[in-house]
N, C-alpha and C positions, 0 to 999 in steps of 0.2 A: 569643599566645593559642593555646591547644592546640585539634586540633580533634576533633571529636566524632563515633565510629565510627555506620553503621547500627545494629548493636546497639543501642547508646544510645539513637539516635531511636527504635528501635520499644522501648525499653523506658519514654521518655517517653510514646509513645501508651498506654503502658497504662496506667501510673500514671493517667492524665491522664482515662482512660475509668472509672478506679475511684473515682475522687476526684468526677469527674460522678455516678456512683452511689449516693455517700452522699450528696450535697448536692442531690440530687433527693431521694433518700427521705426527708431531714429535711425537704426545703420540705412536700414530699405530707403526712406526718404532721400536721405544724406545720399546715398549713391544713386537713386532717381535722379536727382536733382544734379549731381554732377553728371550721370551720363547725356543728360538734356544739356546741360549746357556745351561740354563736350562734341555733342553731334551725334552722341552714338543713339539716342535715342530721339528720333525727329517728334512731335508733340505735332496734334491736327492741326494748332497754331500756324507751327511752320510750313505743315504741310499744304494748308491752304494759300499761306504769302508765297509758296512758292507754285503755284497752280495758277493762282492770281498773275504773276509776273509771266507764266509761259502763255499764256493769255492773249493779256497784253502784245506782245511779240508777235505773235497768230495773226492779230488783228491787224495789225501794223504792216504784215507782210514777211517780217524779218525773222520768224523762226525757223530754226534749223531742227534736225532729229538729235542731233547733238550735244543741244541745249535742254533738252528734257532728261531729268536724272532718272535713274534705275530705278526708285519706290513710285515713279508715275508711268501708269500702260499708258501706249498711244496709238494712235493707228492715221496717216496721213491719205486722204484724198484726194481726187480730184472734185471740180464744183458740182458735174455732174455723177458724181457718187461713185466712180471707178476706184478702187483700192489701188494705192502706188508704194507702202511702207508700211512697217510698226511694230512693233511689240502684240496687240491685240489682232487672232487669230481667226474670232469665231465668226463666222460671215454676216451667222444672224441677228447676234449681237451688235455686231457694226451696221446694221441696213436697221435694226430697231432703233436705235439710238440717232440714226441719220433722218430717220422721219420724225422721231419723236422729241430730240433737241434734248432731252436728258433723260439716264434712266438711273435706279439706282439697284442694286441686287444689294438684299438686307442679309446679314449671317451676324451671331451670336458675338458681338463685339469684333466684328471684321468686317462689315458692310463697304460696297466699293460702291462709290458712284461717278456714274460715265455723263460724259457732256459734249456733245457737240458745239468746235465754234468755229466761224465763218472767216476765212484768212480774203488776202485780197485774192488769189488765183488758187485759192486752196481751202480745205475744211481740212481740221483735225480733232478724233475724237482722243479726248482725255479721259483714262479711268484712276481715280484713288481712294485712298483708303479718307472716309471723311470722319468717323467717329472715334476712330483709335489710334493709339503712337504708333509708330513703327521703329523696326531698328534701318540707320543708315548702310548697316553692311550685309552685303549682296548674300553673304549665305544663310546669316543668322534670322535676316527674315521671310529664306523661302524656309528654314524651321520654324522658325517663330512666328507665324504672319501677325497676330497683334501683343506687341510690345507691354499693353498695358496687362492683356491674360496673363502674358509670361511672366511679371513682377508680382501680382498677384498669388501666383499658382505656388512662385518659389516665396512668398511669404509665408504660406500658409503652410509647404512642405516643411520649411523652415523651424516653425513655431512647434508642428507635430515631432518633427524630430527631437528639438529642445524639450519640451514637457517627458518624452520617454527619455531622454537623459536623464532627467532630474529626478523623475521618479525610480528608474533603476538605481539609481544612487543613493535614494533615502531606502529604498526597497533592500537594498545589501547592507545599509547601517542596521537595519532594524533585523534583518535578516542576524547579524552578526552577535547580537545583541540575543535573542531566541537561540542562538546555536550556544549561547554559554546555558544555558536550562536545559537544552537535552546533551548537552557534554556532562553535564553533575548528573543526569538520569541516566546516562548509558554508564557512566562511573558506579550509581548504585547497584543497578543488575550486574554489571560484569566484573564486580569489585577489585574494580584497578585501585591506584595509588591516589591519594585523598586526596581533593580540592577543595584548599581554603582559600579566604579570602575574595573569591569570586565575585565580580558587583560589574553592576551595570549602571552607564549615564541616562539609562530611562528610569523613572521613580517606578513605576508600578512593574519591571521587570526586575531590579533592584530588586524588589519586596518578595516578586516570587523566588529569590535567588537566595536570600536571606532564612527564607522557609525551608527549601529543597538543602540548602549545605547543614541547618538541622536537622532536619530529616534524616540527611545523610550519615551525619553523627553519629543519630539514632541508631539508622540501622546496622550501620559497621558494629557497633557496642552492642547493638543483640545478635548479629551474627556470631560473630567473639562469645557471645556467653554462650549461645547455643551449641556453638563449636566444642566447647569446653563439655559444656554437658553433656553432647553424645559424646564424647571421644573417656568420657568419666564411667559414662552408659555402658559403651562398649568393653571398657577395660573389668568394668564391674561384674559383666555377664560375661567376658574369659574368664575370670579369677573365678567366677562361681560354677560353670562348665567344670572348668579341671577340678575343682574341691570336689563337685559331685559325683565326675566321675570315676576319680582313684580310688574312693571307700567303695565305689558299685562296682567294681572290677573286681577286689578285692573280697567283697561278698558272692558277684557269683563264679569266684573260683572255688570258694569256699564249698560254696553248695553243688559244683560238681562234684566234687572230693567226699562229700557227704551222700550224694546219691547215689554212688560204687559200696556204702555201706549196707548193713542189712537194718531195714526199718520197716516198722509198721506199716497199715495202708493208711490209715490215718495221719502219720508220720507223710509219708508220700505224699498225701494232698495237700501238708500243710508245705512242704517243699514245692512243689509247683507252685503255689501259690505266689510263693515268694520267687522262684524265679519269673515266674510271668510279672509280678512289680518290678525286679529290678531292670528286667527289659523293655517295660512301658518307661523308667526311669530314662534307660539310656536314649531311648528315642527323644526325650524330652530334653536332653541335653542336645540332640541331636538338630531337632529344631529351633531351639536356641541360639546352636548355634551357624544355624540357615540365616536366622533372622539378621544377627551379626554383618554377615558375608554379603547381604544384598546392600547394606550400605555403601560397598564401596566395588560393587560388582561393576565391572567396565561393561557398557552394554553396546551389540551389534544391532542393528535393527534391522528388520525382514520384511518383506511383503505378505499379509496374510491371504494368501494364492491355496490355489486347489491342492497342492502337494500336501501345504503345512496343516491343511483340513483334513487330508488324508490319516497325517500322521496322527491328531489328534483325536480321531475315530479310531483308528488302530489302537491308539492307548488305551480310552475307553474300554474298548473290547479285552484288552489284557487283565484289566481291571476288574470291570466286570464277572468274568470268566471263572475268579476266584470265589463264588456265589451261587453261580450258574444264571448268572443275570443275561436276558438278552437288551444288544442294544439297537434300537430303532432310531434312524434318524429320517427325521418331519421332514427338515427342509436342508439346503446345502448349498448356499451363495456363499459365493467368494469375493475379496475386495482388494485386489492387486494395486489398488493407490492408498489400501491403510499400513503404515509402517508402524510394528513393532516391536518389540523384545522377545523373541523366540523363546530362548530358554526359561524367561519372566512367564511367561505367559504359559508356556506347556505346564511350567509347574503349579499355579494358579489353577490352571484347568485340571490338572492330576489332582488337586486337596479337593475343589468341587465336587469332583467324579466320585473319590474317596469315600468321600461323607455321603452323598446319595448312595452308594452300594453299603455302607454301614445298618442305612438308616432303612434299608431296601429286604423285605424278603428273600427267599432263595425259589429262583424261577419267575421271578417276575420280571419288568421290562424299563429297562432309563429309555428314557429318551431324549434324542438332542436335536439342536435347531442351529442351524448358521444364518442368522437372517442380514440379510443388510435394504437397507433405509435412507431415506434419502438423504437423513443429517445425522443417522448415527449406524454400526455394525452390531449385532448385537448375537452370545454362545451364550445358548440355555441349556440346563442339564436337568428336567421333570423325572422324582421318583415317585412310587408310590406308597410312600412308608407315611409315618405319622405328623410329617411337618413339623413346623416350625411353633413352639409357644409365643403368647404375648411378647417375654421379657428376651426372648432371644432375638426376633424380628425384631427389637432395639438395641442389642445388647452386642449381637453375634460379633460382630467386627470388630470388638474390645480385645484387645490382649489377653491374654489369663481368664479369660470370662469362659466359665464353662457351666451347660445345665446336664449335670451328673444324670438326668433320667433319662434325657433324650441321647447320650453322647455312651451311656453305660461305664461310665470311668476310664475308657479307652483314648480320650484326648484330652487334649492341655488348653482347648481355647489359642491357639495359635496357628491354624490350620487359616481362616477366614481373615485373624488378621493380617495375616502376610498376604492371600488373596485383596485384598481391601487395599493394601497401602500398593502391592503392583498395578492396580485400577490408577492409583491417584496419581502414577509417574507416569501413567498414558492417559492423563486427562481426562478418566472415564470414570467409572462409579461399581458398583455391587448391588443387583437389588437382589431380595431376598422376599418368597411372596410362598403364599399357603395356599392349592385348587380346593375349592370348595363343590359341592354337590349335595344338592340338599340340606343346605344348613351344616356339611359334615365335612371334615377335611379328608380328602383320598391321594393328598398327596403334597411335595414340596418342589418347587420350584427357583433355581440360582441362576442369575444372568449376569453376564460380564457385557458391559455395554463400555463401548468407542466411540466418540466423535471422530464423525470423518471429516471435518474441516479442518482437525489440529495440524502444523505440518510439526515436526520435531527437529 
């Protein structure tokens, strides 16, 4: 079955609103036409044959009040103009009309006109409606006073009502037709259970639908591989952990057991030696296997508020300490609407801290910033050590990437990138920047920058 362009559908809403148009104005007619005939709606026609006839009778002598129906005011005199009867109230009205033989008061399709006429022992004024229908029943036309507004009004109510039917109606086809496109999108992100087959009777919704369930494919089939490969990844770096670290256990038991001996002093430093590798080893394992654990670390998330600033100045200072570093902080805004990862982010801020007191003299001064911004938060840690190289300001946030001159063989390159990837699960970033002075670097600079718009 072939399917059917937007074009199309909006050109059935038209047809479909024009065909509504006739078939109201025949209903309208069609019951005009019968209520006139009926009586229920008197037409000026009648109104006048029968003004004409109460007239008649006036003149003649022989009219009674009785004989004038309810849609004609009247008001009976005497010759010399004394009020004796009527419907018509207003004095001045009747003494205008008694001098002037007719008058007429104009309004907006309900104009009345009054007329004076000469009986044999009597004058009566007539007031009615000359330009518009009326209804014959007494209540409907002190609501309605002209017949013809009221059929009009509810045309037109009518026709408004109909067109928002029809359009609410094609509005939920087309509506229903779009909700199967973010049904296959919210299936992608939230990787529920696959939808095939999906299509749609609009052709160019169809096509997007067509796209999106390969897409979908797609991405299920690379999620699946990449699932496989970290979960290959992670088995790869336990199995290599434990390898590395049962022979380094093994060695530095050894070499305790060795250094209760009696040995050289040369002997001695070469024993140090080696135990300060196998405990840089261990630690190496150690982060490793940090790095592991944050894949599947369940996270709470926190408001980054004055306390948790606190705490993160305090570490600092712990840190520090081991140095005789002092630390100064610039500035110290807090952001009670940014959420996130407490213990992500203390430890994030702990390898920062680390590495500027590394790379920091002893007695000198970190200093730190909590700045916040209108679109983003931003922790800086300034030391005064030698900075950063070309290749590191590109390189730093690599895995295993280490520059043995600036780092002294003390790290693995895995400090920044675990810093780096906790940035990227709070939608933030790492930069990494060298103070300059004179052409000279006098120091390095690391910031942990947040979007505060993200919500999580």
């Amino acid at each position: 079955m072939g399917k059917k362009s937007i074009m199309r559908m909006l050109l059935t809403l038209s047809i479909s609103q024009i065909c509504y148009i006739f078939i109201v104005i025949v209903i309208f007619g069609a019951g005009t036409l019968f209520l006139t005939e009926t009586g229920i709606i008197l037409s000026p026609q009648v109104i006048s044959e029968s003004v004409e006839n109460i007239t008649g009778k006036a003149v003649n002598g022989v009219l009674e009040a009785k004989d004038i129906p309810a849609y004609i005011e009247y008001a009976q005199l005497s010759n010399d103009g004394n009020y004796i009867t009527g419907t018509i109230q207003d004095k001045e009205l009747i003494e205008e009309v008694y001098k002037e033989g007719q008058v007429t008061h104009l309004q907006f399709m309900n104009g009345t006109k009054y007329e004076c006429v000469n009986g044999l022992s009597e004058k009566w004024i007539l007031g009615y409606k000359s330009g518009t229908s009326q209804f014959s029943n007494d209540f409907l036309r002190n609501v309605f006073p002209s017949a013809d507004l009221t059929v009009v009004l509810s045309f037109f109510v009518t026709v408004v009502i109909g067109f928002f039917i029809i359009l609410k109606w094609h509005r939920n086809q087309l509506r229903k037709e779009l909700n199967k496109i973010i049904s296959i999108r919210e299936t992608i992100l939230n990787d529920d259970e696959q939808i095939s087959g999906v299509s749609s009777t609009l052709k160019e919704i169809n096509d997007i639908l067509i796209v999106l369930n390969e897409m979908e494919k797609a991405v299920k089939d690379s999620t699946k591989k990449q699932l496989k490969q970290a979960q290959l990844l992670e088995d790869g770096i336990q199995a290599l952990t434990h390898d590395i670290q049962t022979p380094a256990t093994v060695v530095s038991g050894n070499l305790e057991l060795l250094e209760e001996t009696e040995i050289t002093g040369k002997q001695k430093e070469y024993l140090n030696n080696a135990q300060d590798g196998i405990k840089r080893i261990s630690e190496y394992v150690e982060e490793l296997k940090n790095l592991v654990k944050m894949e599947h670390l369940k996270t709470d998330y926190i408001s980054l508020g004055e306390e948790y600033v606190n705490e993160l100045i305090s570490l600092a200072n712990q840190i520090a300490s081991l140095k005789n570093i002092s630390i100064v902080v610039l500035q110290k805004d807090i952001a009670d609407d940014l959420l996130i990862d407490g213990k992500a982010i203390q430890k994030a801020f702990q390898n920062i801290v680390s590495n500027a007191v590394d790379f920091s003299e002893e007695y000198t001064e970190l200093k730190l910033q909590f700045q916040k911004h209108i679109s983003e938060y931003r922790i800086s840690v300034t030391d005064s050590g030698k900075g950063f190289s070309e290749e590191s300001l590109k390189r730093a946030t690599q895995k295993f990437y280490s520059e043995n001159k600036a780092r002294n063989g003390t790290h693995y390159g895995l400090g920044l990138a675990i810093v780096n990837k906790i940035m990227r699960e709070h939608f933030g970033f790492l930069r990494l920047e060298n103070l300059e002075e004179n052409n000279k670097i006098i120091g390095a600079r690391v910031t942990l920058v947040f979007p505060l718009d993200r919500k999580f």
